[in-house]
N, C-alpha and C positions, 0 to 999 in steps of 0.2 A: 624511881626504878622499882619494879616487880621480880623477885624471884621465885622459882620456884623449886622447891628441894624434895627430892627424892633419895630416898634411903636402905641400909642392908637392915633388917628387922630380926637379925640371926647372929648379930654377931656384940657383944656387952660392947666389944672396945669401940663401938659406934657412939654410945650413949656418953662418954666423956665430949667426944671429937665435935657432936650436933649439940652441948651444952656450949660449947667455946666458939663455934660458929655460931649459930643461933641470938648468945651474946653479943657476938662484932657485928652482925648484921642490924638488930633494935640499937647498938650502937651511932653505928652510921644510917636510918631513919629509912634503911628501904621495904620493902612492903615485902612480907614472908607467904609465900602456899608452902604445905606440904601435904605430900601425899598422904592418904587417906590412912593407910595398914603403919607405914612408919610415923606419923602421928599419934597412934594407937602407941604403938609400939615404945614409944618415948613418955606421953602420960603413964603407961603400967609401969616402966623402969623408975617413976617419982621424978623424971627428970622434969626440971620448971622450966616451962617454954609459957610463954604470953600471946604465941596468935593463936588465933580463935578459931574455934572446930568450925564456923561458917567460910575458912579460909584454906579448907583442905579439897583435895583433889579427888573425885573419886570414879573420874571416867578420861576420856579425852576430852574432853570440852574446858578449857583452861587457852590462859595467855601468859604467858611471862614474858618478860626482857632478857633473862638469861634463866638457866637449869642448873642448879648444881645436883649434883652424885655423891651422895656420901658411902661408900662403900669398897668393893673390889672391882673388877672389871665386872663382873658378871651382874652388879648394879647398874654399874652406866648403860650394860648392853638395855637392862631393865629400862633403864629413865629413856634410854633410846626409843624403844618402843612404847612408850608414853606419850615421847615428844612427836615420833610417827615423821610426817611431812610439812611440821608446824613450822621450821626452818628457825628453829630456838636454836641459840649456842648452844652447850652442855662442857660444863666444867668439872673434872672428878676432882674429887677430892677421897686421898685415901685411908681408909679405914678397912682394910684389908690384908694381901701378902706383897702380892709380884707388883701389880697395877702399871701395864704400858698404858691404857688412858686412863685411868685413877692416880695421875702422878705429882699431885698436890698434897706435900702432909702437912700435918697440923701444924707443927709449927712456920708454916709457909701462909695461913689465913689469911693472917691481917692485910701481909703484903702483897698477896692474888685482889682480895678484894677493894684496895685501893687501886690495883691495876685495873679490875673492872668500873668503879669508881670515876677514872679518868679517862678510860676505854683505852689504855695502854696495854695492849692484848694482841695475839692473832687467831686469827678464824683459819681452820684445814677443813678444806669439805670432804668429806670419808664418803667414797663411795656404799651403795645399799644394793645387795643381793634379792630378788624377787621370783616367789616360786609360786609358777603356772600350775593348777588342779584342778580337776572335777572335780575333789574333795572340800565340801560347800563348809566347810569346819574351820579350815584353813584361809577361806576367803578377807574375814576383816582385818585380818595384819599376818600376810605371809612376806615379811620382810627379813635381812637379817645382814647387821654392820659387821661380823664375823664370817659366819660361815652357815651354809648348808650340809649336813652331815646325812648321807646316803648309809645304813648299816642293817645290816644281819643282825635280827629280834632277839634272837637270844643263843646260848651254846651249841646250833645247829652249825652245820657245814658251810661255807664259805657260799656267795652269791653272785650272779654275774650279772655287771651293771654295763650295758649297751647304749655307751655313749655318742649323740650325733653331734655335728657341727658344720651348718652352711648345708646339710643334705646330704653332710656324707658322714660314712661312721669314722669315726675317730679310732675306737678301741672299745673291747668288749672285755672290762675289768674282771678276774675272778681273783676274788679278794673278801675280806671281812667287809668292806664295805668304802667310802670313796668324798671324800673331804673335797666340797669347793670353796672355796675361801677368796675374799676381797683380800688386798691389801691389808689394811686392817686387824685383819685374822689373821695374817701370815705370821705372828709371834704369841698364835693361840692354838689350838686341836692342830692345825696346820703344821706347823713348827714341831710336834711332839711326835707327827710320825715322819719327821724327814723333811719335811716342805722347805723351801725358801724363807727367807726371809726376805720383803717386800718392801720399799720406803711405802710410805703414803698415797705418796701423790702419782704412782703407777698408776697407768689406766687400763690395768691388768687384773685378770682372777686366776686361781691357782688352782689346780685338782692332785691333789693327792691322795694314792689309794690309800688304805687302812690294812695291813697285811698282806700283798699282792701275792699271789702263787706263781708269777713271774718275777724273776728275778730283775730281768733287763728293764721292766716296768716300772720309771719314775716319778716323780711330780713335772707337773708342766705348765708353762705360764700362757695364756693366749689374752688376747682382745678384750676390754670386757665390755666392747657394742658386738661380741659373739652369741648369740642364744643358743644354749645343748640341751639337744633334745633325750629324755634318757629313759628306757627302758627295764626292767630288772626283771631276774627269774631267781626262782629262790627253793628248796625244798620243803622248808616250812611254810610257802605260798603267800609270806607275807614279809614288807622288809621294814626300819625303824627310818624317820625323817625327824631331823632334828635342826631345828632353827633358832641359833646361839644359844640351847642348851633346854628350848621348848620342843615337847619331840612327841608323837605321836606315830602308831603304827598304821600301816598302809596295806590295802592288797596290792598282790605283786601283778594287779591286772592295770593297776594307776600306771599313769605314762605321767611325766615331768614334763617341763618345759622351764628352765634357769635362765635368768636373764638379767641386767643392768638397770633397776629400778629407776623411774624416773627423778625421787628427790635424793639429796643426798643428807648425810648425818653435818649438822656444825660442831664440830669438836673445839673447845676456847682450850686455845694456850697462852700460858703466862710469857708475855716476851721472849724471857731466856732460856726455856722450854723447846727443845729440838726431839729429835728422833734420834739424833746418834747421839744424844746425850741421855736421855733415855735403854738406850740400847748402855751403855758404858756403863750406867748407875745400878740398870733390872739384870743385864746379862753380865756385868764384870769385864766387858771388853775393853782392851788396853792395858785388863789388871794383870800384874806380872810379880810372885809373890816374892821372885828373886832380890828386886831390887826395894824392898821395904828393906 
């Protein structure tokens, strides 16, 4: 068995967590990649690891049997876009805060990785958001297992984003700016300005504005074999595009095109690993402090 390990390069409490992984894995005899920068980043902290810098990653051109994440979410989204369309599992493991898919802690190692060991695991295929441009910048990985974030560049006036759907307009948002979100992301940006919360396995996306200057103006869930076609005008003549948290500014002459990317994300859960069990553990739901 090949792993391949991808990691947070910013955070110390990593450098215990990928000593004690790193050890159960030359443990049990399976074959280590790690990524290039968090390799680095593990030799400068003095931490002893034994594979060999001919064994690190430093583009997309890699194979593994499974991905692990060592980090927060916003690592996995990282190792996401590494793994691309390669149709790798990806396992998190957390070394982070919140983590809805980094939800493996350390003290759970041992017994994730004899679950992968025996293939006693499940596979959730997360759908993958895909953004249409003439922006040739954005061409080798305009993907994103979260969300698409539409926004106003900087403390200028609110912008209006003219969204289509099937040929016809939807709505012409005047708002700071306009959150579409997979499932996925419905307990990410999504979730923090009002959105839904979404299981997984919806075959739904979600738009939620980012400050709406209408009040009656929701989050809303459609289709996600729907393609919105989207337009923006802006004062500052220019707006921000941001794909799970990779962002770049745009002229407001760019037209979008969002749409249901052909692969999806493999997300490995540990058997006993659910969503509403997740949801109970990250959000406290059920928790009732009356009757402690």
């Amino acid at each position: 068995m090949k792993i391949a390990l991808f990691g947070n390069t910013f955070r110390q409490e990593a450098i215990d967590t990928a000593t004690h992984l790193l050890t159960t894995l030359q443990k049990k005899n399976i074959e280590v990649l790690i990524e290039a920068s968090f390799f680095d980043f593990l030799k400068n902290a003095g931490c002893d690891i034994t594979v060999s810098p001919e064994n690190t990653i430093n583009d997309g051109d890699f194979s593994a049997d499974i991905a692990l994440s060592l980090g927060g979410d916003g690592t996995f989204l990282n190792t996401a876009k590494h793994v691309g369309s390669k149709g790798i599992p990806i396992l998190g493991i957390n070394a982070g805060r919140l983590g809805f898919l980094s939800d493996v802690a350390d003290n759970e190692i041992e017994a994730a990785l004899d679950e992968i060991v025996n293939h006693q695991y499940q596979i959730e295929e997360r759908s993958v958001l895909q953004l249409i441009t003439d922006n040739s910048d954005w061409q080798e990985y305009a993907f994103a297992l979260n969300e698409i974030a539409l926004l106003k560049q900087d403390t200028s006036s609110m912008m209006t984003i003219h969204v289509s759907v099937k040929g016809e307009l939807l709505n012409s948002y005047r708002a700071d700016g306009l959150i579409i979100s997979t499932p996925t992301g419905s307990t990410a940006y999504s979730m923090s300005v009002g959105g839904p919360i979404v299981v997984p396995q919806s075959n739904t996306f979600i738009l939620a504005p980012v400050a709406s200057h209408t009040l009656s103006i929701r989050p809303l869930i459609i289709p996600d074999n729907w393609e919105l076609e989207i337009s923006i005008s802006s004062r500052s003549k220019s707006f921000l595009v941001a794909l799970d948290g990779r962002s770049d500014v745009f002229p407001q002459s760019t037209n979008l095109k969002i749409r249901k990317a052909e692969h999806t994300v493999k997300v490995l859960k540990r058997a006993n690993h659910t969503f509403f069990n997740t949801l109970k553990s990250k959000l406290m739901w059920g928790a009732d402090k009356r009757m402690e």
